[in-house]
C-alpha positions in Angstrom: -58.2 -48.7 -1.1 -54.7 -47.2 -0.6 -52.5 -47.4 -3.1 -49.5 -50.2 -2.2 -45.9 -48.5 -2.4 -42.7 -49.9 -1.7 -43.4 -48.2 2.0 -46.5 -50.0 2.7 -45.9 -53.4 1.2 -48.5 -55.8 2.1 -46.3 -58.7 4.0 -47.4 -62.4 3.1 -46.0 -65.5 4.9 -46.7 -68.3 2.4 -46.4 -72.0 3.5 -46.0 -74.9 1.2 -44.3 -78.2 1.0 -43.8 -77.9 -2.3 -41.0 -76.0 -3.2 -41.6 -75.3 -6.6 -44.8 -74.0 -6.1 -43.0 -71.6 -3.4 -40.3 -70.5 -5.8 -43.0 -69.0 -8.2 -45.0 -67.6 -5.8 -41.8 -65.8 -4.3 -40.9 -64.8 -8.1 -44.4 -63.9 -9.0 -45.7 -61.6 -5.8 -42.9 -59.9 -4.8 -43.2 -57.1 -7.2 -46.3 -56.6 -5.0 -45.5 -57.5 -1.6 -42.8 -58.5 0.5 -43.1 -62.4 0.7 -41.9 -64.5 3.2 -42.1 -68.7 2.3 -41.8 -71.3 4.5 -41.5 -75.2 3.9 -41.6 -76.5 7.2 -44.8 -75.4 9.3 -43.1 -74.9 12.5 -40.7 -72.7 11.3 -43.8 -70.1 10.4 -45.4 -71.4 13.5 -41.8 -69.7 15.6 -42.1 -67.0 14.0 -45.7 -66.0 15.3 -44.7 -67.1 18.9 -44.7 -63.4 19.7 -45.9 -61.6 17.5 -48.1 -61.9 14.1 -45.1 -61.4 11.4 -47.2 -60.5 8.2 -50.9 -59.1 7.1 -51.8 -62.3 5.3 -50.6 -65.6 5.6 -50.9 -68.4 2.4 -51.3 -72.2 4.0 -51.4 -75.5 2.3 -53.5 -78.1 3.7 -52.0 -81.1 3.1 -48.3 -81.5 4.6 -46.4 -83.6 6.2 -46.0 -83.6 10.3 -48.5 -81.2 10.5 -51.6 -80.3 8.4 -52.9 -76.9 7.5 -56.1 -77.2 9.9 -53.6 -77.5 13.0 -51.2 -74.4 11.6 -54.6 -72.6 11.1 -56.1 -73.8 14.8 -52.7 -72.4 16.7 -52.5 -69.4 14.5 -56.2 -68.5 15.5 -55.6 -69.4 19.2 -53.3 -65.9 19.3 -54.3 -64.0 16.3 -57.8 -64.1 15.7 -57.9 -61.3 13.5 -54.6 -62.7 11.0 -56.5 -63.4 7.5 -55.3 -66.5 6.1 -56.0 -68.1 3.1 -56.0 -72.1 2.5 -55.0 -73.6 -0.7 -55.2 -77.2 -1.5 -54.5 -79.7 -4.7 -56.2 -82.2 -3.3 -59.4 -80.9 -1.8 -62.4 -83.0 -1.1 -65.4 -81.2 -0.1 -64.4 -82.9 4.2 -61.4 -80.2 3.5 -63.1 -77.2 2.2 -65.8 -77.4 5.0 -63.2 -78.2 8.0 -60.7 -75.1 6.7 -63.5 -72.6 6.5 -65.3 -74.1 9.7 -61.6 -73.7 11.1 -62.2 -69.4 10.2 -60.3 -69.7 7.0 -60.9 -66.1 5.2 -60.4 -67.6 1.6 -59.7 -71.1 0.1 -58.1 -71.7 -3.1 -58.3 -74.7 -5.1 -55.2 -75.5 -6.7 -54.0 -75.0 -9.6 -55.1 -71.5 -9.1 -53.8 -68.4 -11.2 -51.5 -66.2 -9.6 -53.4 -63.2 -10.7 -56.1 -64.7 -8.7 -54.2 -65.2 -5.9 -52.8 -61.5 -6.0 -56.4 -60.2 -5.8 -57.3 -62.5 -2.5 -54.1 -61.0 -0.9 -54.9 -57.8 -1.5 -58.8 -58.1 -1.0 -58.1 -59.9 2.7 -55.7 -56.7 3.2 -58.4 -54.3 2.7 -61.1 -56.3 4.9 -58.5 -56.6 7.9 -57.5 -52.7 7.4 -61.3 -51.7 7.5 -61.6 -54.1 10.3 -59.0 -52.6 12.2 -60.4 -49.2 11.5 -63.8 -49.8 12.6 -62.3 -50.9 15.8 -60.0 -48.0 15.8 -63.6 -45.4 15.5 -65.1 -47.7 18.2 -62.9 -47.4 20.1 -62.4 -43.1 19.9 -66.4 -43.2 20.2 -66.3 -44.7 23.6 -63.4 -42.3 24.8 -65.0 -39.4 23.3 -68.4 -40.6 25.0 -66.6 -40.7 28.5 -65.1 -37.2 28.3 -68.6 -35.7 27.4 -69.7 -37.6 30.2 -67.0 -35.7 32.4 -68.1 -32.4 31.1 -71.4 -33.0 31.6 -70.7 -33.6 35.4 -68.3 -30.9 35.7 -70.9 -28.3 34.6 -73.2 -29.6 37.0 -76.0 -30.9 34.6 -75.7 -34.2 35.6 -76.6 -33.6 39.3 -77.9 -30.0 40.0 -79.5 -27.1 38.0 -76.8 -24.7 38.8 -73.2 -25.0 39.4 -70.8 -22.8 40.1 -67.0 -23.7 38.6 -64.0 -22.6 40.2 -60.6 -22.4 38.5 -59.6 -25.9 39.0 -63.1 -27.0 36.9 -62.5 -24.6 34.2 -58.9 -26.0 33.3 -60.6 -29.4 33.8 -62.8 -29.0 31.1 -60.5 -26.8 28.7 -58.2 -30.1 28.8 -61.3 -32.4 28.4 -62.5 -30.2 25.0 -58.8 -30.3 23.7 -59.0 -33.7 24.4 -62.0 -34.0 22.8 -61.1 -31.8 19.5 -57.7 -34.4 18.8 -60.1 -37.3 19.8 -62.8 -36.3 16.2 -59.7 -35.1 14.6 -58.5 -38.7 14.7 -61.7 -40.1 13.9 -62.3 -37.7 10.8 -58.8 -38.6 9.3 -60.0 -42.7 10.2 -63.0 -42.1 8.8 -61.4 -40.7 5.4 -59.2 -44.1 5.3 -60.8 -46.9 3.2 
């Protein structure tokens, strides 16, 4: 895993009706990360109206208006890949099941220690980094796949024994094997991330 700097904070979005609890988290994590708390679920739930606003978001269950299950269930309908952890004082096994039936990455039982908490931040981090990076190579491997595809065609093996190229083929497939060359450039320096 990379090391965190001041540079590549992880962000956290943290949503609690209990203030308190809020104002230690905020204290506690933000040596770490940059940490955004919310007390009021639609005021998180504006926020992510366009865009996802942080790497991990922190979500009570139990709240009044609206419970964490909803927040989770309209957070997932955009941002499927947004890890999200649930924490809950008064969790009966109904909850536990719904929040992780509802794609919950983590729950957390409170009281829980804030060390503990630090770690599931940072662990959900690294899964949705090496998620993103798999998709990332995927991704690359499909494009590189296409352009061999395009050479193969261009020198003719694809369709006849022997082909002859004229100039326009050649620059063709010079720009196809630069192409090519940034293409597994990319993927070795992916490849090399954790």
């Amino acid at each position: 895993m990379e090391k965190i700097t001041s540079q590549n904070r992880i962000k956290v979005d943290i949503l609690d009706d209990e203030q308190e609890l809020l104002d230690s988290l905020q204290d506690y994590l933000s040596d770490t990360f940059e940490v955004t708390c919310y007390d009021k679920p639609e005021n998180l739930l504006k926020n992510y109206e366009e865009r996802a606003q942080a790497d991990v978001v922190v979500c009570d269950i139990r709240m009044p208006k609206m419970n964490g299950h909803e927040i989770v269930k309209k957070l997932r309908q955009k941002y499927q890949d947004l890890p999200i952890i649930m924490i809950s004082g008064f969790a009966e096994k109904p909850d536990v099941i719904k929040a992780l039936n509802s794609h919950v990455d983590a729950f957390i039982e409170k009281p829980f220690s804030l060390g503990d908490l630090e770690e599931y931040l940072i662990d959900q981090y690294s899964l949705k980094q090496r998620h993103e990076n798999m998709k990332h190579q995927l991704e690359l491997q499909k494009h590189i796949n296409t352009c061999y595809k395009k050479l193969l065609e261009l020198s003719g093996f694809r369709h006849e024994k022997t082909r002859y190229f004229d100039y326009n083929d050649y620059k063709e497939a010079d720009l196809i094997l630069d192409i090519l060359e940034k293409l597994e450039k990319d993927a070795a320096k992916t490849d090399k991330q954790p």
